[in-house]
N, C-alpha and C positions, 0 to 999 in steps of 0.2 A: 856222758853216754847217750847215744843218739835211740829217743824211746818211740818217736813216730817217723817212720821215713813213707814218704811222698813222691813216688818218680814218674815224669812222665804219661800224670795222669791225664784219659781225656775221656768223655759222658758225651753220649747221644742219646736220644730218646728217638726211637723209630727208627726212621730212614732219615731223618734231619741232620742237618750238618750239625758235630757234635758243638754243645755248647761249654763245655771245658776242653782245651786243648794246652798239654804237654805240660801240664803245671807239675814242677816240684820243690819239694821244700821239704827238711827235716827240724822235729823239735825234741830238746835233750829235757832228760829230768828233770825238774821244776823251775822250766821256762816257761815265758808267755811270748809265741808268736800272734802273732794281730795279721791276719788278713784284711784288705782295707780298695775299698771301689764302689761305686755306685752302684744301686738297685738292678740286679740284668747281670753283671760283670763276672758270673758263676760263683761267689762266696760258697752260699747256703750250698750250693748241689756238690760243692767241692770239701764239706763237713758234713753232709748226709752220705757222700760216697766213700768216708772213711767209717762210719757207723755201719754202712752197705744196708740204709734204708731207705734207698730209690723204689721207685717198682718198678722191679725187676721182672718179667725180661722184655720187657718195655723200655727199659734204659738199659743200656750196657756201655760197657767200657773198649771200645777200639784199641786202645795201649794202656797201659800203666802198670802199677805196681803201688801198693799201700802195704808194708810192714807193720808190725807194731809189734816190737818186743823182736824182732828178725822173724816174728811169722809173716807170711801171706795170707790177707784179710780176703783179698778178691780172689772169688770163687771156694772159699772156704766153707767146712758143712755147718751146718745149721748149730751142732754143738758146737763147736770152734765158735762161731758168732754168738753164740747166747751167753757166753761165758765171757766174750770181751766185752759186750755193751752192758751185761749185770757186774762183771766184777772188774774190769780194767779201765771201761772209759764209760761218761756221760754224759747227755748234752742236757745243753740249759736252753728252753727257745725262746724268742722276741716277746710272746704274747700270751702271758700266765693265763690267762684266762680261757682262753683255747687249748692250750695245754693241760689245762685241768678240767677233771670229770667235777659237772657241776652239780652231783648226786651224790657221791663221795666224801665224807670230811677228810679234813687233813689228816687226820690220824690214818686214816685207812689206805689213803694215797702214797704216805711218807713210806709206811707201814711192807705195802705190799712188796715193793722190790726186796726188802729184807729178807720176806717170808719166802717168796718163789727161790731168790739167788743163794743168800745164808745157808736159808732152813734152820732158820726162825722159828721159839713158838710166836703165838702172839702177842705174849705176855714179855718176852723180853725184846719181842719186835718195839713194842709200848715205850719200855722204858726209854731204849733206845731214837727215838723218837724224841720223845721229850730232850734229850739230852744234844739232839740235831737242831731242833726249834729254839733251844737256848745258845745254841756253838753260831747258828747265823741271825741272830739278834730279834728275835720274833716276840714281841712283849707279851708278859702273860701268856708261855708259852703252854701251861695246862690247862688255862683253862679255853684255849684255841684249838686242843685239839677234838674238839666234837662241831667246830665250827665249818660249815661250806665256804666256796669260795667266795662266792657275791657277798661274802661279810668281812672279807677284807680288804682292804685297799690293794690298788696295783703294786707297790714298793711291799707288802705286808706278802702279798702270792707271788712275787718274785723270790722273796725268801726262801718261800715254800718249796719252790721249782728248786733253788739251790741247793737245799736239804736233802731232795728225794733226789738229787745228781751228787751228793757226795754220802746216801748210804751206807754204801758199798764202801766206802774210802775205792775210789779209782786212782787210777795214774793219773790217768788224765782225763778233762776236762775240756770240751767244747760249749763256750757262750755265742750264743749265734744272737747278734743283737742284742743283748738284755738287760739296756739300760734305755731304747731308744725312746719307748714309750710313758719313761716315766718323769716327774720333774726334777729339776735340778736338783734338789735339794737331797732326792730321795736317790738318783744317780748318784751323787757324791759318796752317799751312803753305801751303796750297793755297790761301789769300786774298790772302796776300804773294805767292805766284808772280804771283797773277792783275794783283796793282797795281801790281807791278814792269813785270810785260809789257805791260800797256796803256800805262806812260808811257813805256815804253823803245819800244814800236813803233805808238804813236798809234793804240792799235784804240778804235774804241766799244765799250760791251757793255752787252748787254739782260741784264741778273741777276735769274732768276726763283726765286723762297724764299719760305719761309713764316718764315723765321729772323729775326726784326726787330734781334737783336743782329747778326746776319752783315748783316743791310742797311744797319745804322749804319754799318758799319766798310766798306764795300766803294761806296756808291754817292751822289751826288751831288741823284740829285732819286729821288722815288718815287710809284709809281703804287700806288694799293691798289685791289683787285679783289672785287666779291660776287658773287654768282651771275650771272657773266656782264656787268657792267659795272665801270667804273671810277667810286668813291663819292669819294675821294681823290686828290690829288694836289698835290704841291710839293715843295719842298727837302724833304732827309732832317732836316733840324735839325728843320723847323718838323712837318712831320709827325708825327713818332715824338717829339717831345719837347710839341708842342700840338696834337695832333688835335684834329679839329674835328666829325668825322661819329662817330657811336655805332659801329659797327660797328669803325673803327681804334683807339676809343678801348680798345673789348672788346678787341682784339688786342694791343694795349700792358700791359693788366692783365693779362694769360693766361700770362704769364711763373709756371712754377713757384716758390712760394713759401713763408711759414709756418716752424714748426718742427715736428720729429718727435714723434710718440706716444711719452710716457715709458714705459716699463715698470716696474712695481714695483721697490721697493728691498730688498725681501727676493726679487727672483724668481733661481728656480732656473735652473742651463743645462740648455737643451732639447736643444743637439749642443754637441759638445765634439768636436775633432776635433786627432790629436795623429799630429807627422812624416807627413803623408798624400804620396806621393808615386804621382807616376803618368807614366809612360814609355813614349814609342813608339821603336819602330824604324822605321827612313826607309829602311833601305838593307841588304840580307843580301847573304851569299856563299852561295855555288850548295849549299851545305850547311847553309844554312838559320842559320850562324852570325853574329850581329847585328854591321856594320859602322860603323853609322853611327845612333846614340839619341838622341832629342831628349826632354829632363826635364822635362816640358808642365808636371808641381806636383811643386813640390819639397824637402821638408819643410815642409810647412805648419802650421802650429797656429793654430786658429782658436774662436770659441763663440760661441754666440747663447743668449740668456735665452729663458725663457718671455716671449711676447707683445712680444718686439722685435725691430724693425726693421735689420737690418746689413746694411752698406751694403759691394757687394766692387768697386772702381772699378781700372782701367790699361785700356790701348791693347789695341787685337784682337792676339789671340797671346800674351797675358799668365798665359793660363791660367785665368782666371777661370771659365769655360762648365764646364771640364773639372774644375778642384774643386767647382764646383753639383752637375755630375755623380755626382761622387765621394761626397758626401754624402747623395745618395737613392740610394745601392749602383746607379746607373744604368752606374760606371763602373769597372772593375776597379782596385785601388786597393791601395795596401801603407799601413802603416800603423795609425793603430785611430779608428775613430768611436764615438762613444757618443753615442746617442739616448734622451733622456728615464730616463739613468740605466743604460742596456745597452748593452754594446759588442754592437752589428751589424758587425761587422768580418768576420768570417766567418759571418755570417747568410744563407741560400740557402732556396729550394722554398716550402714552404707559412706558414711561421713569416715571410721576408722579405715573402710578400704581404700576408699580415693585417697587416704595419708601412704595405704602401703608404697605409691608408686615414690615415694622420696623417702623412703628410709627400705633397706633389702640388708641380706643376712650372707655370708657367706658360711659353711662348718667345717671342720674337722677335717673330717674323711669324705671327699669325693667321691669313694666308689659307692658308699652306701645313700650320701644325699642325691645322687643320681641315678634315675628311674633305669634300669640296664634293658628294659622294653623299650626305650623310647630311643631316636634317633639323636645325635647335638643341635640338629636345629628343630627339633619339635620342643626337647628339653630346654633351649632358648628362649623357642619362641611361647613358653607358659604364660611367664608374665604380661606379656604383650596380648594374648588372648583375653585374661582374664579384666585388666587394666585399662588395654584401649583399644577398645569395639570399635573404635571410630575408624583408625586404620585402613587401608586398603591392602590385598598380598601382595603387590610391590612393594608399600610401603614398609611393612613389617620384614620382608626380604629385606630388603633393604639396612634397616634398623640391626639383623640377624648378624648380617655380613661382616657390619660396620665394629659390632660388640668382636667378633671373631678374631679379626683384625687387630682392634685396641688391644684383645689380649697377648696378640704374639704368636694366634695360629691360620692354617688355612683354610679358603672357603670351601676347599675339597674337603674337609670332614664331616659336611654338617649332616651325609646320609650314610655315618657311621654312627656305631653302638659306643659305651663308654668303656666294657670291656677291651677294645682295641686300641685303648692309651694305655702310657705310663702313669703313675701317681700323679707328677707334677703337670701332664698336660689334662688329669680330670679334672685339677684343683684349676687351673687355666679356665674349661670350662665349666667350672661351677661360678670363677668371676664373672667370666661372660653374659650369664644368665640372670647375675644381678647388677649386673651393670647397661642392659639394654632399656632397664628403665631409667637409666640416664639421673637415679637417686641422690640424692644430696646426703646421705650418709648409708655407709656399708659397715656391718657390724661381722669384724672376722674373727672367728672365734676356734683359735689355735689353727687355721691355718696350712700352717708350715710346719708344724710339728713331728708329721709322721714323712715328710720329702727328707732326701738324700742332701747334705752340705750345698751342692751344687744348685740344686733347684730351688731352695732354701734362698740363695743369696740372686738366684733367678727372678724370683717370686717377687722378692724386697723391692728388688728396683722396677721392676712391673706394677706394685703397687705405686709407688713413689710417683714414675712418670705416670700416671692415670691421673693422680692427686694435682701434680701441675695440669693438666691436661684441661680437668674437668671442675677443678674445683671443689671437689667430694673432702668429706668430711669422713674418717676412721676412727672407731671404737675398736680398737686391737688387742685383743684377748689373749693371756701368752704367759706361759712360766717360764720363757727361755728370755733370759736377758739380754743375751746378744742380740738376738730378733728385735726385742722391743727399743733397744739403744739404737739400731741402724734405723728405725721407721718415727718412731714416736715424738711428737713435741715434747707434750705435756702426759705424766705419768702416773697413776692414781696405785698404789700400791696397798692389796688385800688379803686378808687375813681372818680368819673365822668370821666372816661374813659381815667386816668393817673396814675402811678405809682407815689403815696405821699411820701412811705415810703419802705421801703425795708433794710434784716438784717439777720443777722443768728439766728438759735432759740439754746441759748436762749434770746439771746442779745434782739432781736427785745421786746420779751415779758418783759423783767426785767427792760430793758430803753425804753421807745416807747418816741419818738422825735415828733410827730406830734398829734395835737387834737383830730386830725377822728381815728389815730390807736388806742390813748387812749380811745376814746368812743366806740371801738368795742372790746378793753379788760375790760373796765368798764361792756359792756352791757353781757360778755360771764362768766364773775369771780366772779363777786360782786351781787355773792346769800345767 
């Protein structure tokens, strides 16, 4: 029985040409459809216009038709909608931590939709609760509930988000992204909750990803999406195993892949980094006496050659970030590092600068390490300001150009803002910025993690050819093993803030010797 119909939808905002057009699809009682396209492609606005949480009437719908249950959602009154998104459908979104009020505990968060929708007291709102917290695996689930969000981890407030969307017991269930952000390990996790709880309480779910491994494993038919229509669609076998349209078939090949840039067999080590450890205090007594220390890196030894690739892979909290850190003296550190044959171990002032210009950092997220005041080539040209005074403005033009180039874009960007790209071309320009000083090692630290399959497997080989290119040297930071298998020589692999395991690829991947390495090749392969 067909419980969400979809016809002919299409979303404008303003006077713009709409960016969903003519999409339909239906999903029956405790199916899972997978919407599935790159970032832009209309997913999200095409699961927020079945919720009919646009803002409206800023956005409207030119055609369509959204059913649920044989009603009409669009244009329906306020009660008619308050009573489908509290008691029939809810959404789950990418990024718990924006989704949750960081003033709120969990309790109150899980709590609230019970009381407004139910009518609930709050005492059997409570119970209830508690009994949500333990149905989607949330440890210690009482005594979590007076806990804020910033006291859980990502995979721990994805729970949560899960929780406060099955309340209500809905029909159905919208995941928009919400696995993408978090690691392997804890995705794996967070896919079993989901296909546990659909057959244990017969919810549908609309699963929206750009993840085609996570679509394999989670949903039954699939919709594929291009700018704004549906090109594809059918069973997930026949799809993703026989595409038929160019565009699904690109996305099927997009998967990172290849082998890594050897490095020489005579090459020297460029860091050498020996017992590095680095410790915070979480907790003093009123006389400033450390009560409570958490060992982020903890005796570490690690090396990277000239002009290779090393690959440092475990779960968030692993410590990873904070020994990148530690090796560009970013991070106060005990221990000894040796750079290119000197120990900088206590290297400080003017002597530590003139080292920045051969070792540079790439991060995470683009949009937030790039100044959104600043133009692409003034945000290039930082380094070069700061580095080498000697320059002339042709020269540095010059230099500007050259980096724009290597990465794969044009010299017509450089008097735009970084708002006016996509993810995968701020992460472009955030290489470019560290690659104008022409550094002999780049420290990327996850990268690729928040791009789309496509740009992902874009990136890889962008980094690869630089590596031949220039002879540069990578410290690749990453819980995604595919990633680290298409880039990485040699692999150090970490765990509460020690090196368990460490290998070359492909040894490390073909033998893994230790349980934690096999559990993050189990959670990255076995879709």
């Amino acid at each position: 029985m067909t419980l969400l119909s979809v016809q002919n939808l299409s979303v404008r905002f303003g006077p713009n040409p709409p960016v969903v057009d003519g999409v339909s699809f239906q999903i029956a009682k405790g199916e899972t459809l997978a919407l599935v396209g790159e970032s832009g492609s209309g997913k999200s606005v095409t699961a927020l216009s079945i919720m009919q949480l646009l803002d409206y009437p800023y956005a409207s719908h030119p055609s369509g038709s959204i059913k649920f249950n044989g009603r009409e959602l669009i244009g329906a009154s306020e009660y008619v909608l308050r009573d489908f998104r509290g008691n029939r459908a809810a959404m789950i979104f990418q990024e718990p931590m924006t989704s949750l009020n960081p003033l709120h505990t969990i309790e109150k968060q899980v709590a609230e939709t019970m009381i407004l929708h139910a009518g609930m007291t709050k005492d059997d709102a409570t119970e209830q609760v508690k009994e949500l917290l333990e149905l989607v695996g949330l440890r210690d689930a009482d005594r979590r509930l007076n806990a804020l969000p910033h006291e859980l981890s990502g995979g721990e407030r994805q729970r949560v988000m899960i929780a406060m969307a099955l309340a209500n017991k809905p029909d159905l269930l919208i995941a928009d992204e919400p696995t993408t952000a978090l690691d392997v390990t804890v995705q794996a996790q967070i896919l079993n909750l989901l296909s546990s709880l659909q057959k244990k309480l017969g919810l549908a779910v609309l699963f929206i990803s750009h993840d085609l491994d996570v679509v394999a494993r989670v949903a039954s038919r699939v919709c594929v999406m291009k700018d704004g229509r549906i090109v594809e669609s059918g069973s997930s076998e026949t799809v993703l195993k026989n595409p038929s349209h160019a565009y699904t078939k690109m996305l099927v090949a997009s998967k990172p892949s290849g082998i890594p840039v050897g490095s020489a067999k005579n090459a020297s080590d460029l860091v050498r980094a020996e017992n590095v450890k680095v410790s915070f205090v979480l907790k003093k007594t009123f006389f400033g006496q450390a009560l409570s220390v958490l060992n982020a890196v903890d005796g570490v030894d690690l090396k990277i050659k000239e002009g290779q690739a090393v690959g440092l892979v475990g779960e968030s909290g692993s410590g990873k970030s904070t020994l990148g850190f530690s090796l560009l003296k970013l991070q106060k550190a005990g221990g000894k590092i040796i750079f290119n044959g000197t120990d900088i171990t206590g290297l400080k002032g003017e002597k530590l600068r003139r080292l920045r210009t051969q070792m540079q950092i790439v991060f995470q997220d683009p949009y937030s390490s790039l100044s959104p005041r600043l133009t692409v080539e003034q945000i290039i040209a930082e380094g070069l300001n700061v580095h080498r005074r000697d320059l002339t403005a042709d020269q540095k033009k010059a230099l500007i150009e050259q980096a724009v180039k290597d990465v794969g874009l044009s010299t017509d960007i450089l008097n735009r803002y970084p708002n006016m790209f996509s993810g995968g071309q701020r992460q472009r320009i955030a290489l470019a910025r560290a690659l104008v000083l022409k550094p002999r090692l780049i420290v990327l630290d996850e990268p690729t993690s928040a791009l789309d399959v496509t740009v992902q497997a874009q990136m890889i080989e962008l980094l690869k050819n630089l590596q031949k290119q220039y002879k540069m040297a990578y410290l690749f930071i990453s819980h995604d093993m595919r990633v680290v298998k298409a880039l990485a020589e040699y692999i150090y692999v970490m765990k509460d803030g020690r090196i368990v395991e460490s290998g070359k690829n492909p040894d490390l991947f073909e033998t893994p010797q230790q349980p934690y390495t096999r559990q993050l090749m189990a959670a990255a392969f076995d879709f």
